[in-house]
C-alpha positions as CSV (number, residue, x, y, z in Angstrom):
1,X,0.5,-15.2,-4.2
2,X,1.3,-12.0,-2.6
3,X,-0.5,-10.9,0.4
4,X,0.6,-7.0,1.3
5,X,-0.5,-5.7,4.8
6,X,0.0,-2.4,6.7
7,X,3.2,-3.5,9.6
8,X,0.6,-3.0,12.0
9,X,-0.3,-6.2,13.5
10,X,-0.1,-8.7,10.3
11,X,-1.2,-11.3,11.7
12,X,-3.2,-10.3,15.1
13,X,-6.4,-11.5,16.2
14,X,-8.4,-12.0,13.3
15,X,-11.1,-9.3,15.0
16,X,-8.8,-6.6,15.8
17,X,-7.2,-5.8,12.3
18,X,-8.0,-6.1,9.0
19,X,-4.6,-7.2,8.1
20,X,-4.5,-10.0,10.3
21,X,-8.2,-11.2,9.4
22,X,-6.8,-11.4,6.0
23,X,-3.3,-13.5,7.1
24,X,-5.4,-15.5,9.5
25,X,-8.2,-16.7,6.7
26,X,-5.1,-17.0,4.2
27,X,-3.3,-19.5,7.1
28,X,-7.0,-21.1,7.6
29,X,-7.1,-22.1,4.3
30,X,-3.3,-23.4,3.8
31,X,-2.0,-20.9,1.5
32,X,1.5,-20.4,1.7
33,X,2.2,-16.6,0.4
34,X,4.7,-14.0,0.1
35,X,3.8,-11.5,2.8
36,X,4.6,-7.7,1.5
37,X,4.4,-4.9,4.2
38,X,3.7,-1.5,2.9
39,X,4.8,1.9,5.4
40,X,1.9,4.7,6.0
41,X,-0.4,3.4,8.3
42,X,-3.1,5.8,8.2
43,X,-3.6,7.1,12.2
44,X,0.3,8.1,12.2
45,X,0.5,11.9,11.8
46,X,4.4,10.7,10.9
47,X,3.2,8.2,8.1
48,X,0.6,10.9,6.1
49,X,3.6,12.7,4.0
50,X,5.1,9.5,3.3
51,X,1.8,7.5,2.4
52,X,1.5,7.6,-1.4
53,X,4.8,7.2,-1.7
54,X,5.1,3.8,0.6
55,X,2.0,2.7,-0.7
56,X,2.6,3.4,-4.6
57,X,2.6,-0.4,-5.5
58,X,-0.4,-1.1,-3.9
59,X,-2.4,1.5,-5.6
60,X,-1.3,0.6,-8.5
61,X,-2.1,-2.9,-8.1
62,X,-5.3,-2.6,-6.8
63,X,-6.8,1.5,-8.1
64,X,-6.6,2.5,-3.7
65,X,-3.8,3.0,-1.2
66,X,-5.6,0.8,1.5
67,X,-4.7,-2.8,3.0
68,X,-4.8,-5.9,2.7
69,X,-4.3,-6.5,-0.7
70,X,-3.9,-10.4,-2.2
71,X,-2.6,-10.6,-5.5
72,X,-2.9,-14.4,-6.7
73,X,-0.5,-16.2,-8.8
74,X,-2.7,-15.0,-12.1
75,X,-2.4,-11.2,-11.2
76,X,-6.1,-10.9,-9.9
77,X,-6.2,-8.9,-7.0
78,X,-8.6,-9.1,-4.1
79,X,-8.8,-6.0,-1.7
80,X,-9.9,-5.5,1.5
81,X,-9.9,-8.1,4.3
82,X,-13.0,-9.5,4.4
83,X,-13.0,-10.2,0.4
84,X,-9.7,-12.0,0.8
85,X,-11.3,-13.9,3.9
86,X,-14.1,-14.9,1.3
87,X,-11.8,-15.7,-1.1
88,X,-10.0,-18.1,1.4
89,X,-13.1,-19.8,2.1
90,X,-14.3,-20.6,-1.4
91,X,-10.9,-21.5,-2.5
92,X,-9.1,-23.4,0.8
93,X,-5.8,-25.3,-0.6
94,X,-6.5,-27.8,2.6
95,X,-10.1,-28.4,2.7
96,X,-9.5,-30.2,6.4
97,X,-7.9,-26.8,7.8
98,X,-11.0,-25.4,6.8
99,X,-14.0,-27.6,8.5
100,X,-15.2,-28.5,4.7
């Protein structure tokens, strides 16, 4: 699986950044996954002309330009962060990492 993130904070406090919210449920669960960072973080002025560009895989894996993305091992995707977190839950790899 294929987690791709902004390469602000990937794996920050869970709170603070979507991306990391998404790593951190990910690491919760004890997935082990490619980690992809994508360039145009959206409150850059310097990142806007670039954005479509960096981001071209992403949108067309997932129909938008945002992060996080997961892309499992079957080609399903699963945007946004808290979607992957739910994802992580439902599905934990280690069910004692997770309190289940």
């Amino acid at each position: 699986m294929i987690l791709y993130t902004c390469n602000q904070k990937t794996h920050g406090p869970a709170f603070a950044h979507p991306c990391g919210k998404a790593g951190k449920a990910l690491d919760a669960a004890g997935y082990d996954y490619e980690l992809k960072t994508v360039g145009g973080y959206r409150l850059m002025p310097w990142t806007w002309g670039s954005r479509d560009e960096d981001r071209a895989e992403v949108k067309e894996l997932s129909g938008t330009n945002e992060v996080p993305i997961l892309v499992l091992d079957g080609g399903e995707v699963v945007s946004g962060s808290g979607a992957i977190a739910r994802w992580a839950k439902e599905h934990p790899l280690s069910p004692a990492k997770t309190g289940s």
